[in-house]
Structures are given as structure tokens and as C-alpha cells.
C-alpha positions as CSV (number, residue, x, y, z in Angstrom):
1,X,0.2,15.3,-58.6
2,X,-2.1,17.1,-56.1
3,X,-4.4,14.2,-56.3
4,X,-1.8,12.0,-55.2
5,X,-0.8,14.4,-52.8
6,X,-4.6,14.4,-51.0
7,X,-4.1,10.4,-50.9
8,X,-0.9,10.4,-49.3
9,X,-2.6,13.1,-46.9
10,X,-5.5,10.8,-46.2
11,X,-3.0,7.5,-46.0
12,X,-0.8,9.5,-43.2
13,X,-3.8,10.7,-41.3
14,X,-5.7,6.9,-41.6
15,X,-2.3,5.7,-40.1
16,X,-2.3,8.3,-37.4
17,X,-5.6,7.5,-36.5
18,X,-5.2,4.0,-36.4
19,X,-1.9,4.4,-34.3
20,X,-3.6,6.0,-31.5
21,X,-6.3,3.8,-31.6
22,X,-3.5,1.0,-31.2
23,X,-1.9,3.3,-28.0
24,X,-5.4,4.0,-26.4
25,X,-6.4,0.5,-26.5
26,X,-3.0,-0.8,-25.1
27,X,-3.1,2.2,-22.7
28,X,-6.5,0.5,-21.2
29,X,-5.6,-3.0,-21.4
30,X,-1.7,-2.1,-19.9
31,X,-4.2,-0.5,-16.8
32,X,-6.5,-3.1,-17.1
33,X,-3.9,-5.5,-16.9
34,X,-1.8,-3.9,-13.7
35,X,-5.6,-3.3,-12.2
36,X,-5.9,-7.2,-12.5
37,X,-2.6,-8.3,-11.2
38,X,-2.8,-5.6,-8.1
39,X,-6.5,-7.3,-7.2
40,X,-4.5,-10.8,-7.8
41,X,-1.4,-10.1,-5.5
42,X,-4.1,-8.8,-2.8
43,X,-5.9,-11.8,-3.3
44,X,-2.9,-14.8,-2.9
45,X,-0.9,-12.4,-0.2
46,X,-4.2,-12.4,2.2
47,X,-4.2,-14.3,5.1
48,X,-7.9,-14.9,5.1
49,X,-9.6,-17.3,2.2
50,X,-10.5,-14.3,-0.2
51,X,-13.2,-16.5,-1.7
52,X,-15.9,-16.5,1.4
53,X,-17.4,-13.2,0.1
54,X,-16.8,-14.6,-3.4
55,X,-19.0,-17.7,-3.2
56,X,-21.7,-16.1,-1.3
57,X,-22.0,-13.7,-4.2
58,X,-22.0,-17.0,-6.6
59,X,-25.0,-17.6,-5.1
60,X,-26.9,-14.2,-5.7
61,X,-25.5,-13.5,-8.9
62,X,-23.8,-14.5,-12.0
63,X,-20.7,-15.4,-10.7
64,X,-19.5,-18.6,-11.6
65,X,-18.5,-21.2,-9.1
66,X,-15.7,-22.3,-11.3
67,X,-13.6,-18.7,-10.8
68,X,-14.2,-19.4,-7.3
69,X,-13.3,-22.6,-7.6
70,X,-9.5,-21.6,-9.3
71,X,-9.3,-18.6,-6.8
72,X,-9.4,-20.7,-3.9
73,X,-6.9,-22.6,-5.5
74,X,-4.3,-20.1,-6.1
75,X,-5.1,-18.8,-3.0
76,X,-4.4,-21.7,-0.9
77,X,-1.1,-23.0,-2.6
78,X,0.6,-21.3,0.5
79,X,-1.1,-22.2,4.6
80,X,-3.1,-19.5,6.1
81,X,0.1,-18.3,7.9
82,X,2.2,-17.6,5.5
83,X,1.6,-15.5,2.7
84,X,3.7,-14.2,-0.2
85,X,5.1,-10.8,0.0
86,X,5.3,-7.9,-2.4
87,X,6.8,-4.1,-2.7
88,X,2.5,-3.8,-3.6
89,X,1.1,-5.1,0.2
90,X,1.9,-1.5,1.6
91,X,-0.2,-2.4,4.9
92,X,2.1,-5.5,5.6
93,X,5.6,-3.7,4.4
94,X,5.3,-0.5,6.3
95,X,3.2,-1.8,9.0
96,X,3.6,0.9,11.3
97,X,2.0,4.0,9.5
98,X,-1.5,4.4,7.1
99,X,-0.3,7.3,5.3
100,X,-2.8,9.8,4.3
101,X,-3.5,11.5,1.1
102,X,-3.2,15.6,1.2
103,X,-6.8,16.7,0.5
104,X,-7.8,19.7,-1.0
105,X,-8.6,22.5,1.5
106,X,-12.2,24.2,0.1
107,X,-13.0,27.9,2.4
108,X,-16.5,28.4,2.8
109,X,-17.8,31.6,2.0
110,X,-21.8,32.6,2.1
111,X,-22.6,28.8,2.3
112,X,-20.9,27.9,-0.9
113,X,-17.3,26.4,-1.3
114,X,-14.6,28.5,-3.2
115,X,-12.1,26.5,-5.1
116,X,-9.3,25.4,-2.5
117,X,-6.0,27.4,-2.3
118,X,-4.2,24.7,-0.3
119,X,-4.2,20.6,0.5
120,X,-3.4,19.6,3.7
121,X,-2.6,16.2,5.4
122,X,-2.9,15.5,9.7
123,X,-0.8,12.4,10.3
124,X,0.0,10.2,12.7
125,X,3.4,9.0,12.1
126,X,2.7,5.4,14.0
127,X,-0.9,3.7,13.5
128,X,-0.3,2.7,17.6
129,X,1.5,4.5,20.9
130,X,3.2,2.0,22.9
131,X,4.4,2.1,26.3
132,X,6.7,4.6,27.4
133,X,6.6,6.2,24.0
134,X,5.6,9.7,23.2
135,X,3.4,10.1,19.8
136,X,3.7,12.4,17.0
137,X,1.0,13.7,14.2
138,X,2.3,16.5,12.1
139,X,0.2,19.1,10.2
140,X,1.7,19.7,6.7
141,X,0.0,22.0,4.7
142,X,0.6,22.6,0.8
143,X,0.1,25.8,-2.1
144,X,-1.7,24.0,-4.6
145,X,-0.3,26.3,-7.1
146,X,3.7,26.9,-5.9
147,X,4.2,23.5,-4.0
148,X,5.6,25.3,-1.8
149,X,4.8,24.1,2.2
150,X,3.2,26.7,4.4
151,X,2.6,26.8,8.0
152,X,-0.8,26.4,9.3
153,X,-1.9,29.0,12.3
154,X,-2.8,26.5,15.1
155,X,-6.4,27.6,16.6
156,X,-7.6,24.6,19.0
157,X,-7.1,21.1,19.4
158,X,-8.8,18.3,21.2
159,X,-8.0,14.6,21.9
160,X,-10.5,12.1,23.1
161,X,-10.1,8.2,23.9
162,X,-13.1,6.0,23.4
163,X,-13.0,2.5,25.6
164,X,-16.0,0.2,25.6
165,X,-17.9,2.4,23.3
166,X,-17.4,5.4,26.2
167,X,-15.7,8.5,25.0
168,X,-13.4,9.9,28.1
169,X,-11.8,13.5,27.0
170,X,-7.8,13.3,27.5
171,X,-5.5,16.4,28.1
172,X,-4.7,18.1,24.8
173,X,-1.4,17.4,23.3
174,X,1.7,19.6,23.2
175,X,1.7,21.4,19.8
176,X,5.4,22.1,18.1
177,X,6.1,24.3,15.3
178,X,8.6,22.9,12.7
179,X,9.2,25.8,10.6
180,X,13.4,25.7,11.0
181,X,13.5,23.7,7.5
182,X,11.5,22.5,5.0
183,X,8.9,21.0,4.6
184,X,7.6,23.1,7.3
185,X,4.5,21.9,9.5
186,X,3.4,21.9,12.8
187,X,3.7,18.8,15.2
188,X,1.1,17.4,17.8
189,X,2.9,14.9,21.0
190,X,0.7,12.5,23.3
191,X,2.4,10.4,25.8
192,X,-0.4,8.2,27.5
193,X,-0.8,7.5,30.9
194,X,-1.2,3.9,32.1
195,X,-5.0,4.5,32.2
196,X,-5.2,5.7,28.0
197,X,-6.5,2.9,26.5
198,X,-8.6,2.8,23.5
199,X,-8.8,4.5,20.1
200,X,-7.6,8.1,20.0
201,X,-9.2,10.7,17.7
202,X,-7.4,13.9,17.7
203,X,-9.0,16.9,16.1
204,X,-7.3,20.2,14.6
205,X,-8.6,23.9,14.1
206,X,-6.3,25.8,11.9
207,X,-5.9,28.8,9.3
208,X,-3.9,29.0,7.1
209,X,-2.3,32.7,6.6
210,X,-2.2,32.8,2.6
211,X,-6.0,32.8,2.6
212,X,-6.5,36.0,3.9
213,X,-9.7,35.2,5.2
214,X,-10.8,34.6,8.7
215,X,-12.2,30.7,7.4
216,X,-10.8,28.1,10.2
217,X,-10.4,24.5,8.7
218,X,-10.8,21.5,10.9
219,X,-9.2,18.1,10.1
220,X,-9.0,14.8,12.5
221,X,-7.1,11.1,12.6
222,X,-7.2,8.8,14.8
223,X,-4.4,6.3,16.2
224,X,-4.5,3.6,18.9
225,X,-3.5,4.0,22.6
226,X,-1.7,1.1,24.3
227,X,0.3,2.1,27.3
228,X,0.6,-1.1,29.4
229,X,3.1,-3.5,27.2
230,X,2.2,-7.3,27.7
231,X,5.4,-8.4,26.2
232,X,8.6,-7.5,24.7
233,X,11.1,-8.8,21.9
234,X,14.7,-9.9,23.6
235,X,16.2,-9.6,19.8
236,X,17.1,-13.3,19.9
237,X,16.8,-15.6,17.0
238,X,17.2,-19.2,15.8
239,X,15.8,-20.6,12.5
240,X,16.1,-24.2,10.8
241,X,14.5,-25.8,8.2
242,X,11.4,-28.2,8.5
243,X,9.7,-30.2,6.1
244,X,11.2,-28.0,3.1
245,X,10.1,-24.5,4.7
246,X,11.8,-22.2,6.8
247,X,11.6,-21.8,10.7
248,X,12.6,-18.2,12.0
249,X,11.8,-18.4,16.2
250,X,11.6,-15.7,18.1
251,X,12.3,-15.0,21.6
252,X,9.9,-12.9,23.8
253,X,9.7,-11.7,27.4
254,X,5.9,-12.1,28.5
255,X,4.6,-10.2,30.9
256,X,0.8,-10.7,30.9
257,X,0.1,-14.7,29.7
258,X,-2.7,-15.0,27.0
259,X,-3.3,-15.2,23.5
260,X,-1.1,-13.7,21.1
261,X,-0.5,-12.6,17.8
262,X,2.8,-12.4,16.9
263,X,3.9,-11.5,12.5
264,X,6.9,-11.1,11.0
265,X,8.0,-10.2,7.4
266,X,11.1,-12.0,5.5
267,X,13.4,-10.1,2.8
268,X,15.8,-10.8,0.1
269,X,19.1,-9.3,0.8
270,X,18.3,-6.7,-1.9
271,X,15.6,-5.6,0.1
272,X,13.1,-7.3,-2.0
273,X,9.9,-8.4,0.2
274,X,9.4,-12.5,-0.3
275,X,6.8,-13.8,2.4
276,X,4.5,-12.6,5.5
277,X,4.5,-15.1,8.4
278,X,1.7,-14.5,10.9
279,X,1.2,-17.2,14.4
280,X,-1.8,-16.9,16.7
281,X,-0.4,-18.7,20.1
282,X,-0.4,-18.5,23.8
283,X,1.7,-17.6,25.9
284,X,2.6,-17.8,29.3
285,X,4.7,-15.7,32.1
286,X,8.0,-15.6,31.4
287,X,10.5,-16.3,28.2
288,X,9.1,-18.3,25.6
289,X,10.1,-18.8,22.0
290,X,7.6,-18.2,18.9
291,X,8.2,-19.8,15.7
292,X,7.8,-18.2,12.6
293,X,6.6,-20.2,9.4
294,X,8.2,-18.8,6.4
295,X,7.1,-21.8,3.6
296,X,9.2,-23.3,1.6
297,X,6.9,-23.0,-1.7
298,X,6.6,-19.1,-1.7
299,X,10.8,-18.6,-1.8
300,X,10.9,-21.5,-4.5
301,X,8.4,-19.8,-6.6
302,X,10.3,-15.9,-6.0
303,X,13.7,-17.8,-6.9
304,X,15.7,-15.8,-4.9
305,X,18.0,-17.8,-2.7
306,X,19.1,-16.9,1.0
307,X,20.3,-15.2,3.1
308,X,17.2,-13.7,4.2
309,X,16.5,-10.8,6.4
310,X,13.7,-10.8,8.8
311,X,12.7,-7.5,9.8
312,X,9.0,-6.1,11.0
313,X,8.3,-8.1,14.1
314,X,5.4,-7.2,16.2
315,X,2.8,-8.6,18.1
316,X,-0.4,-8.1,20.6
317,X,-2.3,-9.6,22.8
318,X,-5.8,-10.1,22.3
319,X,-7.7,-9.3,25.3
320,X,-11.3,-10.0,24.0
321,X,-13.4,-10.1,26.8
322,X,-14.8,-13.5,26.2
323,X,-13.6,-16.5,25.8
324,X,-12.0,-16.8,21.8
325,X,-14.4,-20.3,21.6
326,X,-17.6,-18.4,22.5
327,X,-16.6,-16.7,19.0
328,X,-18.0,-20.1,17.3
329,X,-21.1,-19.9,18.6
330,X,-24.5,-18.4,16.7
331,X,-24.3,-14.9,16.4
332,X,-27.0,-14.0,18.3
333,X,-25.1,-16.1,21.0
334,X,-22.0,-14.4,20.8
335,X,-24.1,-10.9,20.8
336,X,-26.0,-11.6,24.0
337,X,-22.9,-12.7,26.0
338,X,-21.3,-9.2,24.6
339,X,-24.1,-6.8,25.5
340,X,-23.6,-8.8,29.6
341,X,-19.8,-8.5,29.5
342,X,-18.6,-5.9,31.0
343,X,-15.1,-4.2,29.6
344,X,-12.5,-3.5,32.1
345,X,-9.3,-3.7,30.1
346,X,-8.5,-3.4,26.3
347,X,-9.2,-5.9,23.7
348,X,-6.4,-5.8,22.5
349,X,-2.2,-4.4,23.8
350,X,0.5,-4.1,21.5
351,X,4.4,-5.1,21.8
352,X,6.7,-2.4,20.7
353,X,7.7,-3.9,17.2
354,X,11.6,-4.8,17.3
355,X,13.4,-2.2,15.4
356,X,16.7,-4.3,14.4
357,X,17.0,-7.6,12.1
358,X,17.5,-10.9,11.9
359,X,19.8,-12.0,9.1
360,X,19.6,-15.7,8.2
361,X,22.1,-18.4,7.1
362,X,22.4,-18.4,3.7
363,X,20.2,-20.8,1.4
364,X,20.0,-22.7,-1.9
365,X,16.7,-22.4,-3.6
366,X,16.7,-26.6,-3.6
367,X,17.0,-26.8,0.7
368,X,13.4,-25.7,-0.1
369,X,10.0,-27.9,-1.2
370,X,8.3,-27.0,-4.0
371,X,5.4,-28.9,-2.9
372,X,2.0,-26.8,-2.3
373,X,0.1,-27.0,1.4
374,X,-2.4,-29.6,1.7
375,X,-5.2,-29.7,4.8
376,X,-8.5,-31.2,5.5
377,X,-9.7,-27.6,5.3
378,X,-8.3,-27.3,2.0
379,X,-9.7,-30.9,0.5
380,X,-12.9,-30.0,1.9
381,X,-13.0,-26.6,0.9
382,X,-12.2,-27.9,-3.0
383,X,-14.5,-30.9,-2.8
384,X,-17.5,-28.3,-1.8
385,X,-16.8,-25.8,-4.6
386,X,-16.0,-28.4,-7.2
387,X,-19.6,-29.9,-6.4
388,X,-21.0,-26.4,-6.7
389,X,-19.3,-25.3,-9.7
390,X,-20.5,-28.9,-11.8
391,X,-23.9,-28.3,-10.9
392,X,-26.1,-27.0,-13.6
């Protein structure tokens, strides 16, 4: 009896261990798998051919030409303009704000770090400051132990702008304590004058009260300063289907005339994110209208019929200061007519992205083509890799 017992011990435990052999493997591959698709979604929503790099390495390495060959593929099912859209492409879906991590707070004491009592997170709640607009960076500090938010004890600040690789100082912002309701933190406002231009990098001096210690912590960001506003959105839209994709235009009030970049993104009524349209055009004085390519392939392929729900619009103007086909010549070219150009204005101005939306007719999933993009670039692109990958 006891002898069976001891087998029915060692069956149970074989089990168990073979059971969480079976969960740690799937727990790997499950994380392997999501690493995979998140590098894949990257990769097909990017507006830029993600296998450039890719073949270069081909080249170097043992990288073989045929995954190039089936990325660029994928990848170019869809024109460069428009891009598929995911809850996952966080830069494209809340394009306003790179959100920080809280980092771990170490104090300093005889040289050598102590373990951190707090984390703490300085940021800029818009990437850019447009025109007329008054920015805000908040402070938010956090117990590592309790959770609980404290409030940091402000000790200096400093702001600088750098313009054609110049660093000008700029008057320090106004600093706001936000201790009324939780979380509690500490806010930092800059409204630019017409003459901040350029990259902003504010620094922070602080201690934090809990730490009973006279350490002072420094943390910086940096957001972009554009105060003169080339352009602006009216809020007026008309769409209408071409060739099997969708057309969303946009009307805008130019000020300055030059080249522009104007994106968009496009939504399912749920608010699921379906597509990215992006159009590099110019523009002259006056009001012009800027169409929107949303293709007809990526809404077939999310199966989600319309309406659809633009929302996201922004734009610049890029103010490079030479001409954008200098930019094809040798690098060394390019370089040389840089280091004699001198730089006046910024390279680049931003339009105050259009807060509302743009709700479309609605749409069967057939009004759109199923058919992938086709280009010279693309048949060229193929033909090249396809030599590549069949030589030995």
C-alpha cells in the first residue's frame, strides 16, 4: 500500500512538473509571440520602407535576402501615405504627448546612491507650443512604498531654447502648485514670444520633504517652441471615393506658402483606430484644400464598415533652409551647402492640430478595393530583392 502510495506521489509530482514546464514554455512563446506581432504592426504601420536598414544588414550578416524580400512585401501592400492603424502605434494615436516613465529617485549620500524613496516624472503635457498657447509640464512625484503622490519643494528652474545649434537662455517659467486634489504635483507654464523658436529644454531642482535630507534632485524634458503659426485648420471637410479608397480633404487657411506636411488619423465609430494618412504638398497664400488618402485595402482588410471618424489633424511647414532637391544630392554635397547656410528662421512651424472631428458618410466594406498598391518603386524594389535573395 505505501509502495503504491510513493508511486502515486511520484506520478502527481511528474505531472506537476511537466505542467509547469507546459505553462513556462507557453508563457515564453505567448511573449514571444506578442513581441513578434508588436515588431510586425511597427513594421507594416511605418511610413518609411522598414526594410532599408534590413537589407544593408543582409549584406553584412546572415540575414537572408528572402525575409527581406516577404517584409517588403507586407510592407508595401498599402502606398507610402497611408498606413494601417492600431490601439499599439501610440506615437501616431496620441500624437500630441511622449509620455514619460516615473523613474526611480536614488539620494546621494558620501558618493554612493541609497535605494530610492520616491519616482518622479517631469512632463510636458504637449510634445510642441503653438501660437498663442501657453504650455504646461507638471512635476508628479510618487512614495514608492504607499503610492501615495507627494509634493516636490521647488528649488530652481531654468529654460533655454537652442536655434541653429545656438543656445539663447529664455525667462524661467511661472511655477504652480497643484496640491488642492490628488494626484498632487507642481506645474511649470511657458508662453513664447514670437522670437522662441527652437527646441526647449527645461530643467528642475527639487526636494522632496519625506526624505529628510537636504539631497536636491534635478530632472529635465524638452518640448518644441513654435510661436509664429503658418497655417490654420477652417474645420471644413469633404470626402469621396476614388479608385476603391477613400478621399477625406481638408480645408486650410495658409498663411506662409511652402512645403507642408499635413496627417490625419481615421477611426471606426467604436473608436477603433483603422488607417494613418500622411501628404507632403505645397501650399500657397490663401485657402487651399488637402486631400487625405485613406486606402481602400487597409479598411477591407480591418472589415469594419463606415462611418468613419477622422480625428488628429495636424500639420507643419518644413522650413529647411535649402532647397528639399539639394537633399538628393551626395552627402558630402548636401553637408557643404549646410555648414554655408546660414539659419534665420525655423526648420520647421507647426499648425495647431484641429481639436473637433470629421464624421464620414457611412460605407459598405464592398464601395472599397481590395486590390494591393502597385508602383514603379514597388516593381523595382521587388525585382532587386528577388535577384538578391536567388543568388547563391
Amino acid at each position: 500500500m505505501i509502495h503504491r502510495k510513493n508511486i502515486f506521489i511520484i506520478a502527481g509530482a511528474a505531472v506537476a512538473l511537466l505542467l509547469l514546464v507546459f505553462w513556462l514554455f507557453g508563457s515564453r512563446s505567448s511573449e514571444s509571440s506578442a513581441s513578434s506581432e508588436a515588431a510586425r504592426r511597427k513594421r507594416i504601420s511605418g511610413f518609411d520602407d522598414p526594410t532599408q536598414e534590413l537589407a544593408e544588414l543582409a549584406k553584412k550578416s546572415d540575414v537572408p535576402f528572402a525575409k527581406v524580400l516577404m517584409d517588403f512585401r507586407e510592407w508595401a501592400q498599402y502606398p507610402p501615405d497611408s498606413r494601417p492603424l492600431t490601439a499599439g502605434d501610440v506615437d501616431q494615436v496620441r500624437h500630441e504627448i511622449i509620455e514619460l516613465p516615473m523613474q526611480p529617485m536614488p539620494i546621494i549620500e558620501d558618493g554612493k546612491p541609497q535605494e530610492p524613496v520616491h519616482s518622479c516624472v517631469l512632463q510636458a503635457e504637449a510634445h510642441t507650443v503653438y501660437e498663442d498657447q501657453t504650455h504646461e509640464t507638471q512635476l508628479r512625484c510618487q512614495n514608492l512604498k504607499t503610492g501615495k503622490f507627494v509634493l516636490p519643494d521647488i528649488k530652481a528652474t531654468k529654460l533655454t531654447r537652442t536655434a541653429a545649434s545656438v543656445i539663447f537662455p529664455t525667462p524661467p517659467p511661472d511655477v504652480v502648485k497643484n496640491d488642492a486634489k490628488s494626484p498632487i504635483s507642481v506645474s511649470f507654464f511657458f508662453k513664447p514670444r514670437q522670437s522662441d523658436w527652437g527646441d526647449m529644454e527645461l530643467t528642475v531642482d527639487f526636494a522632496l520633504p519625506e526624505e529628510k535630507t537636504s539631497y536636491i534632485h534635478q530632472l529635465k524634458t524638452h518640448f518644441f517652441s513654435s510661436p509664429q503659426a503658418p497655417a490654420k485648420f477652417t474645420g471644413k471637410f469633404h470626402e469621396r471615393l476614388e479608385n476603391g479608397s477613400l478621399i477625406v480633404s481638408a480645408e486650410v487657411q495658409v498663411r506662409l506658402s511652402g512645403s507642408y506636411r499635413i496627417e490625419a488619423n481615421l477611426m471606426a465609430d467604436n473608436p477603433e483606430p483603422l488607417a494613418h494618412a500622411r501628404t507632403d504638398v505645397k501650399l500657397g497664400g490663401g485657402t487651399q484644400w488637402v486631400d487625405l488618402l485613406f486606402f481602400g485595402k487597409i479598411l477591407r482588410d480591418r472589415r469594419i464598415p463606415g462611418p468613419y471618424v477622422l480625428t488628429g489633424l495636424r500639420g507643419q511647414q518644413m522650413n529647411l533652409p535649402i532647397s528639399p532637391d539639394d537633399l538628393n544630392l551626395p552627402p558630402e554635397q548636401v553637408e557643404r551647402i549646410l555648414a554655408n547656410t546660414q539659419q534665420t528662421e525655423p526648420i520647421k512651424r507647426g499648425i495647431l492640430p484641429f481639436l473637433g472631428e470629421y464624421r464620414t458618410e457611412k460605407y459598405q466594406l464592398s464601395q472599397f478595393s481590395d486590390a494591393e498598391y502597385d508602383s514603379e518603386f514597388k516593381s523595382e524594389r521587388i525585382a532587386e530583392l528577388e535577384k538578391l535573395a536567388n543568388t547563391p
